[in-house]
Backbone as CSV, one residue per row, in Angstrom:
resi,resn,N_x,N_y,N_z,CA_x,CA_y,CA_z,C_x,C_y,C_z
1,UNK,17.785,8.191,-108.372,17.595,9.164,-107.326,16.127,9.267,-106.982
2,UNK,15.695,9.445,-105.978,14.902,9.481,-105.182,13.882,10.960,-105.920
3,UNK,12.969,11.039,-106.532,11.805,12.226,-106.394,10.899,12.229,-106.118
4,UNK,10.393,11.435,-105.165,9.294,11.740,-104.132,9.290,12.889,-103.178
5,UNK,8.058,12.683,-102.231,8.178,13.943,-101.240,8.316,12.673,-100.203
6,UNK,9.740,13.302,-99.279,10.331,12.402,-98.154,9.354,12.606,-96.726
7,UNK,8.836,11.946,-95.657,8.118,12.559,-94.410,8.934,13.252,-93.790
8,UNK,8.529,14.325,-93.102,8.905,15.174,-92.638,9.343,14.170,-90.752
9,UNK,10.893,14.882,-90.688,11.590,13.940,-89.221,10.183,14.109,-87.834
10,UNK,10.273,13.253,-87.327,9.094,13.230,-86.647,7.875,12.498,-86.313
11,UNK,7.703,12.361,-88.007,6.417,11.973,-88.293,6.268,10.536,-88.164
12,UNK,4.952,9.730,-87.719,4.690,8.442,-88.003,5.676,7.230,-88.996
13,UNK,5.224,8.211,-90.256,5.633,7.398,-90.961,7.185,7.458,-91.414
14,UNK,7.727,8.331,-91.119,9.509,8.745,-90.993,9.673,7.468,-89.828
15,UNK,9.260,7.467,-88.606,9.591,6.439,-87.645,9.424,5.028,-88.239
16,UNK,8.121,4.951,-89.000,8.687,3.650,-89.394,9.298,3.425,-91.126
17,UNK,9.587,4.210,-91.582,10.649,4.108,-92.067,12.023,4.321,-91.880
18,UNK,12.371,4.743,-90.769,13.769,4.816,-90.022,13.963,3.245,-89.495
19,UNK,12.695,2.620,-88.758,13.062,1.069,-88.354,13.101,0.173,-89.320
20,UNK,12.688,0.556,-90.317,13.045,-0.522,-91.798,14.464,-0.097,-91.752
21,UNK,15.016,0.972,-92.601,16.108,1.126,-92.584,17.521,0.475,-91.627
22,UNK,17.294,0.676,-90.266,18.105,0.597,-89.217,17.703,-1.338,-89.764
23,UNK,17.234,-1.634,-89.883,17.682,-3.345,-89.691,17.569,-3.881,-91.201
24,UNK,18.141,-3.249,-92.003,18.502,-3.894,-93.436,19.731,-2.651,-93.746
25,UNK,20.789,-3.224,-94.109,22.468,-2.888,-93.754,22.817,-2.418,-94.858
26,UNK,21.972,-2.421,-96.237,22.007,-1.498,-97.292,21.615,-0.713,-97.183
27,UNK,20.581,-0.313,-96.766,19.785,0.768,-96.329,20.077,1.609,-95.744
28,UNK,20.745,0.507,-94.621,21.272,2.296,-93.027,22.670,2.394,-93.701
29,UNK,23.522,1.759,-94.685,24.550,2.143,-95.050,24.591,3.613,-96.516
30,UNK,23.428,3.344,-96.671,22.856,4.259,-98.019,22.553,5.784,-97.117
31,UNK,21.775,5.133,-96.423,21.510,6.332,-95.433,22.512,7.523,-94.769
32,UNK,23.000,6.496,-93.922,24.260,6.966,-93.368,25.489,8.340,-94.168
33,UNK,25.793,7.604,-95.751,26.383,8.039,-96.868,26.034,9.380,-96.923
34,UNK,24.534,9.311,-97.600,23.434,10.265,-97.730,23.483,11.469,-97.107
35,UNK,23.598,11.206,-95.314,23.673,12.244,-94.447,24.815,12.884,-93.940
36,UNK,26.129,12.288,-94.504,27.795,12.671,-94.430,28.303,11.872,-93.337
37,UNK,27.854,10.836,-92.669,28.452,9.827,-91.726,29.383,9.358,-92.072
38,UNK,30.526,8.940,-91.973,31.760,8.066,-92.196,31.254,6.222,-91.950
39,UNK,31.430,6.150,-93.123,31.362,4.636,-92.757,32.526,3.890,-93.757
40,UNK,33.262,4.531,-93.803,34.399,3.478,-95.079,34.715,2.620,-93.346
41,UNK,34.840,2.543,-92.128,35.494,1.806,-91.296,34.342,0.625,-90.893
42,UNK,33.186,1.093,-91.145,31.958,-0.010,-90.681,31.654,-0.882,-91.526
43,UNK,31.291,-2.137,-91.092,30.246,-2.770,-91.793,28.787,-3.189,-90.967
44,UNK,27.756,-3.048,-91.901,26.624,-3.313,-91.579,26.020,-4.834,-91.996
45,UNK,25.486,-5.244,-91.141,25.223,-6.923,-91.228,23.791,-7.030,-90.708
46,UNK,22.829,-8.100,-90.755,21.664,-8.503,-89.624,22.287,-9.755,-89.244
47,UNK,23.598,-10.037,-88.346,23.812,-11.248,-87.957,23.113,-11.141,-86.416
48,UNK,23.056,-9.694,-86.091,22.481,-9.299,-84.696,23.871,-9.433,-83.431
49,UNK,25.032,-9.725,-84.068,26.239,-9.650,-82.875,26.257,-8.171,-82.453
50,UNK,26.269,-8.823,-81.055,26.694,-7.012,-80.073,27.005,-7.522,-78.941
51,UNK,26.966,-7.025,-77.746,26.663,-7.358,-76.518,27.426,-8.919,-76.809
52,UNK,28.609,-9.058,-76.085,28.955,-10.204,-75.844,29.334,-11.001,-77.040
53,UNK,29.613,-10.380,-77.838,30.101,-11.094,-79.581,31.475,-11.302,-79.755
54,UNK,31.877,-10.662,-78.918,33.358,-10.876,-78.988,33.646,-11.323,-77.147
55,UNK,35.163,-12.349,-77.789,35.938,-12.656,-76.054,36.768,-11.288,-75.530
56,UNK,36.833,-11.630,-73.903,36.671,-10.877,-73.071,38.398,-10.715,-72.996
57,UNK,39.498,-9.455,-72.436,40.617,-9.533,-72.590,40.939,-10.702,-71.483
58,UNK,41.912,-11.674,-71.886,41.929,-12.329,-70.031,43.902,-12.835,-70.193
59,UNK,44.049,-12.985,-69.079,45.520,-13.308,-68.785,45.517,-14.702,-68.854
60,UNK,46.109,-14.997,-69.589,45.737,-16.774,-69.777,47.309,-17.405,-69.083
61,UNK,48.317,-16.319,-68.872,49.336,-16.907,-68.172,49.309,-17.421,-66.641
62,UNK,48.397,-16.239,-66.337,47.701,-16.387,-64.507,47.087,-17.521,-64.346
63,UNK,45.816,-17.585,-65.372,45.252,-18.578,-65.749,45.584,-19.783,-65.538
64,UNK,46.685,-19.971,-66.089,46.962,-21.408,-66.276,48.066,-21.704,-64.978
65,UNK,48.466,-20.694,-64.625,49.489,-20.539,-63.218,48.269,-21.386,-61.959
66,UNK,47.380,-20.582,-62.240,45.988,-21.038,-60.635,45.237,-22.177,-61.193
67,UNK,45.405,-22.621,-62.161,44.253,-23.665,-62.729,44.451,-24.411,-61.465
68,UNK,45.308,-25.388,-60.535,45.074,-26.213,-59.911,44.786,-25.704,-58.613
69,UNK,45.129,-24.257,-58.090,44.591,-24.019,-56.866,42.842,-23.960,-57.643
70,UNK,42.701,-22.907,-58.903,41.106,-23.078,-59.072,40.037,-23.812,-58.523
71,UNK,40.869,-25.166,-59.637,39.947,-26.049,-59.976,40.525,-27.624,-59.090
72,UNK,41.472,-27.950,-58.628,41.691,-28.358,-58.360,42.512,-29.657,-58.785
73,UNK,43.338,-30.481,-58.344,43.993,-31.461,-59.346,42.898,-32.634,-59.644
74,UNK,43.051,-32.894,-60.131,41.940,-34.455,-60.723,43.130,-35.613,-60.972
75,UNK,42.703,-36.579,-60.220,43.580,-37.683,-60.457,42.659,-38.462,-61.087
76,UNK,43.424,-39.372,-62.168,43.147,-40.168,-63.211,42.767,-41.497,-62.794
């Protein structure tokens, strides 16, 4: 357990110890715990996936219905 004196929220050095934290996934998961956040559903990683990490919902029946008006036929 921790007995130091913690910086007070605000401060310089709280900010950059909040950006250490936030990008090492033990840390913001320790944290998180710490402050009563729910995280039994998360996991924390630095793989950096977000934005665009996952595929998009799409109708692949339509899809494949228009492929030749799309794209057109290609003869061999």
């Amino acid at each position: 357990m921790f007995s130091g004196k913690t910086p007070e929220k605000g401060s310089k050095q709280h900010t950059i110890n909040e950006k250490i934290i936030n990008n090492t996934g033990v840390l913001k998961k320790a944290r998180d715990q710490s402050e009563g956040f729910n995280t039994a559903n998360k996991t924390y990683s630095n793989t950096g996936a977000g934005k665009g990490s996952s595929q998009r919902p799409t109708n692949h029946q339509a899809y494949s219905d228009n492929f030749d008006r799309i794209f057109g036929k290609k003869d061999k």
